[in-house]
C-alpha positions as CSV (number, residue, x, y, z in Angstrom):
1,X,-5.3,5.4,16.0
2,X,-4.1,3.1,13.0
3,X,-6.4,0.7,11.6
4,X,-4.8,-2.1,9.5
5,X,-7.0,-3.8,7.0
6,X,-6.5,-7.2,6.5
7,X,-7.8,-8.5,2.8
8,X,-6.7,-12.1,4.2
9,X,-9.1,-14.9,2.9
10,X,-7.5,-17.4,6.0
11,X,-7.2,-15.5,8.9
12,X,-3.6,-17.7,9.3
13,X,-2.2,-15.7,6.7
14,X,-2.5,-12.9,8.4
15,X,0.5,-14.5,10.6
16,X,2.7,-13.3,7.3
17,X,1.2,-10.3,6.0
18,X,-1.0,-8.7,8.9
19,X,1.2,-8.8,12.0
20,X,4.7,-7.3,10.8
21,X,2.6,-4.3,10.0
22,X,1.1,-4.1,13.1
23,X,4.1,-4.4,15.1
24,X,6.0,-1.5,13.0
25,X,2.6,0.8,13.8
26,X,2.4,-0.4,16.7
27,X,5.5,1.4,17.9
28,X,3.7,5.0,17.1
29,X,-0.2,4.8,17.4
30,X,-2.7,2.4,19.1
31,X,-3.5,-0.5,16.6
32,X,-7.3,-1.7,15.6
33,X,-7.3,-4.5,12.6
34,X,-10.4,-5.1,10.8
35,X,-11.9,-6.8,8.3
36,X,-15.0,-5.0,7.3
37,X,-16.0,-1.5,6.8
38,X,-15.4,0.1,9.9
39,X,-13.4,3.4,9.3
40,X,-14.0,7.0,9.9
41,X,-11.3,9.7,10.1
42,X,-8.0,7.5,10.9
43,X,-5.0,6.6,9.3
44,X,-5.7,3.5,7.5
45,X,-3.2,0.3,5.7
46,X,-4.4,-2.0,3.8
47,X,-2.4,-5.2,3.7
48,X,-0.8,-7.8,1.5
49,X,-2.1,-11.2,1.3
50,X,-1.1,-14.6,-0.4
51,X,0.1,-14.6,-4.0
52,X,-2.7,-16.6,-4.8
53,X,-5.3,-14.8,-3.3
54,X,-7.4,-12.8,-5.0
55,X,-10.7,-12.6,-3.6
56,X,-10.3,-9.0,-1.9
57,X,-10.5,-8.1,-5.7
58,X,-14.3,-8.8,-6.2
59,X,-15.3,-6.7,-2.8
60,X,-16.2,-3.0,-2.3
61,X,-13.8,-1.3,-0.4
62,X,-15.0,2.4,-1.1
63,X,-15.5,3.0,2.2
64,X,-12.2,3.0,3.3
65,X,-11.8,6.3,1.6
66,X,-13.3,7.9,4.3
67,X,-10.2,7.3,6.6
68,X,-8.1,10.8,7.0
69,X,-4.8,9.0,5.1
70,X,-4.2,5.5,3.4
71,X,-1.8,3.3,2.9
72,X,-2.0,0.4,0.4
73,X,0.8,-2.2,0.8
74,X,0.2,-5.3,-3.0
75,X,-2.8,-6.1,-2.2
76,X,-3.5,-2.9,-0.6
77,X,-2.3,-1.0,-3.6
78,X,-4.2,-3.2,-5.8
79,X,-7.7,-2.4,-4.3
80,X,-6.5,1.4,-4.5
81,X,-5.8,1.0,-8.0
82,X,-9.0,0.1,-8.6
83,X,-11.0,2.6,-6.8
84,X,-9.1,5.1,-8.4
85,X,-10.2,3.4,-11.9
86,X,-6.2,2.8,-12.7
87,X,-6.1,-0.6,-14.9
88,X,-3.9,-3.2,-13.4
89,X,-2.0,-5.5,-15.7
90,X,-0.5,-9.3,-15.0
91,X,3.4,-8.4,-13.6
92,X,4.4,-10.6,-11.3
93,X,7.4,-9.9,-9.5
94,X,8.9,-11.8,-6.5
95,X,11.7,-11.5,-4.5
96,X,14.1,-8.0,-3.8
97,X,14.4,-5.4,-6.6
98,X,15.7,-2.2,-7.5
99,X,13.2,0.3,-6.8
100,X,13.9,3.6,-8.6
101,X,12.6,6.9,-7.5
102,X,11.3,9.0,-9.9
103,X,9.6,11.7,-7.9
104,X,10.7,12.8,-4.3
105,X,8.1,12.1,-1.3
106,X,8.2,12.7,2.1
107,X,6.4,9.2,2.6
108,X,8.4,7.1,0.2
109,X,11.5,9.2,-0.2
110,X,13.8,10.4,-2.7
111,X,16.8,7.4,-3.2
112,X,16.6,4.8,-4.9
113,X,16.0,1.4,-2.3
114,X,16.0,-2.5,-2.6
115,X,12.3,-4.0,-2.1
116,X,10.9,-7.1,-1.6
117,X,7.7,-8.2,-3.8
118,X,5.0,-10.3,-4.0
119,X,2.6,-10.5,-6.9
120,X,1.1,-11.2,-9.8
121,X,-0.9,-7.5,-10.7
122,X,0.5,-4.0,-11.3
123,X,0.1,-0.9,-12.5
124,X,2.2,-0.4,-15.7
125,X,4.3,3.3,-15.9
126,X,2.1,3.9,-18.8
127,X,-1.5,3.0,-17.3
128,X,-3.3,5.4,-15.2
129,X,-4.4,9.2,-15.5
130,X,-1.0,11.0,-14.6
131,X,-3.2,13.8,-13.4
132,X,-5.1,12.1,-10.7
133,X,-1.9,9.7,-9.8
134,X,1.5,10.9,-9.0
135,X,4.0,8.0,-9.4
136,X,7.0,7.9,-7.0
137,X,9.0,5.3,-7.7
138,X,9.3,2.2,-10.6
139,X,10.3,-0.8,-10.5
140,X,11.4,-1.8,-14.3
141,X,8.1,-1.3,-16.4
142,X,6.2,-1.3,-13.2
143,X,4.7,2.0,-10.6
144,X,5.7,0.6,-7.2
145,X,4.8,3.5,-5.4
146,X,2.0,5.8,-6.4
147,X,0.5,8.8,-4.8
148,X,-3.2,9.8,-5.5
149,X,-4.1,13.0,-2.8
150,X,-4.5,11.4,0.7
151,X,-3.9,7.9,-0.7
152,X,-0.3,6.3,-0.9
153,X,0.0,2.5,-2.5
154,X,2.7,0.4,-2.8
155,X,3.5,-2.8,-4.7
156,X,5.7,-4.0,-2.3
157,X,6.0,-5.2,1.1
158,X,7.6,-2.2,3.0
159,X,7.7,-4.3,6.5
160,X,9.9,-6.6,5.0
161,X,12.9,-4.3,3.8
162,X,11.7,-0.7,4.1
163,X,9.9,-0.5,7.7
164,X,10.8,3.2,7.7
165,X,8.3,3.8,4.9
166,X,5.6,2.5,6.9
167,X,7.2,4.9,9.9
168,X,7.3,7.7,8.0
169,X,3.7,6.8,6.6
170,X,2.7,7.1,10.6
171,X,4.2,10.5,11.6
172,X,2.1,12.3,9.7
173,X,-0.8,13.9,11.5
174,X,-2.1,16.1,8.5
175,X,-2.0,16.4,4.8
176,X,-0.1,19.4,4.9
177,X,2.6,17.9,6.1
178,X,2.9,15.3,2.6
C-alpha cells in the first residue's frame, strides 16, 4: 500500500498535482490518498500543490514520519525540509531544467536529467547539515533531490518528466535495498 498525501488547500487542485502521482503508483501498489494523519508503516508521497499555496507550511506533519519510506515531491520536499530543521530559502524556479547529479542513488539515479519545476522555496546547496542530508542532485544553486535515511524529497515534479523516479521510488520494499 502507497498512501499519497495531498497538502492541496482546494481539493480541485488535486486534479494537477494529486492524480498523475496516483496513476504512476497506481501501476505497482494499491493507492489510499489522505489528508490528515493517517499513516503507519507504508510507503508514503507527499505531493505538490499550487505555486501560491502555502498553507501546508503552518501544519504539523511529524507524523508522517512514521510511514516505512517517504517521498516528498515541492511541496512535499518542502514540509520534509522542515521537519528535518533544513532552512528553506525564496528560489523560485519554473519550467524544465537541467538537473545535475552529484551523488549516485538507486531512487533518483546517477545521470544527469531535464525536470520540470514549480516553486518559489528551496533548499540552497549550502543550507542544511550535510551529515543528516545527503544531496543527490542540484539544480544551479539549488538541492533538487535530497536524501535524509528513509526520507527522499524532491523539488520537482517527477510525474511530469521523470515518472521513473517515482517507479523506482515504488520498488523498493526495504531500506536495504536504497
Amino acid at each position: 500500500m502507497v498512501c499519497i498525501i495531498s497538502l492541496c488547500k482546494h481539493r480541485l487542485h488535486e486534479e494537477e498535482f494529486v492524480r498523475p502521482v496516483a496513476e504512476i503508483a497506481e501501476e505497482f501498489e494499491d493507492v489510499r490518498i489522505i489528508r490528515k494523519a493517517n499513516v503507519s508503516g507504508e510507503k508514503v508521497i507527499i505531493c505538490g500543490t499550487a505555486l501560491k499555496d502555502f498553507e501546508y507550511l503552518n501544519r504539523d506533519y511529524s507524523w508522517v514520519l512514521k510511514a516505512r519510506l517517504i517521498l516528498g515531491i515541492c511541496a512535499g520536499y518542502q514540509v520534509l525540509a522542515n521537519l528535518l530543521s533544513a532552512s528553506l530559502s525564496k528560489i523560485e524556479r519554473i519550467g524544465v531544467h537541467k538537473v545535475k547529479c552529484v551523488e549516485p542513488d538507486s531512487v533518483v539515479g546517477k545521470e544527469d536529467f531535464k525536470a520540470y519545476f514549480l516553486h518559489k522555496l528551496a533548499l540552497k546547496d549550502t543550507s542544511f547539515n550535510r551529515s543528516v542530508v545527503q544531496r543527490l542532485a542540484v539544480c544551479n544553486n539549488e538541492i533538487a533531490a535530497f536524501k535524509a535515511g528513509k526520507i527522499y524529497g524532491l523539488s520537482f515534479h517527477p510525474e511530469v518528466l521523470n515518472p521513473d523516479i517515482i517507479e523506482r521510488f515504488l520498488t523498493f520494499e526495504t531500506l536495504e535495498n536504497l
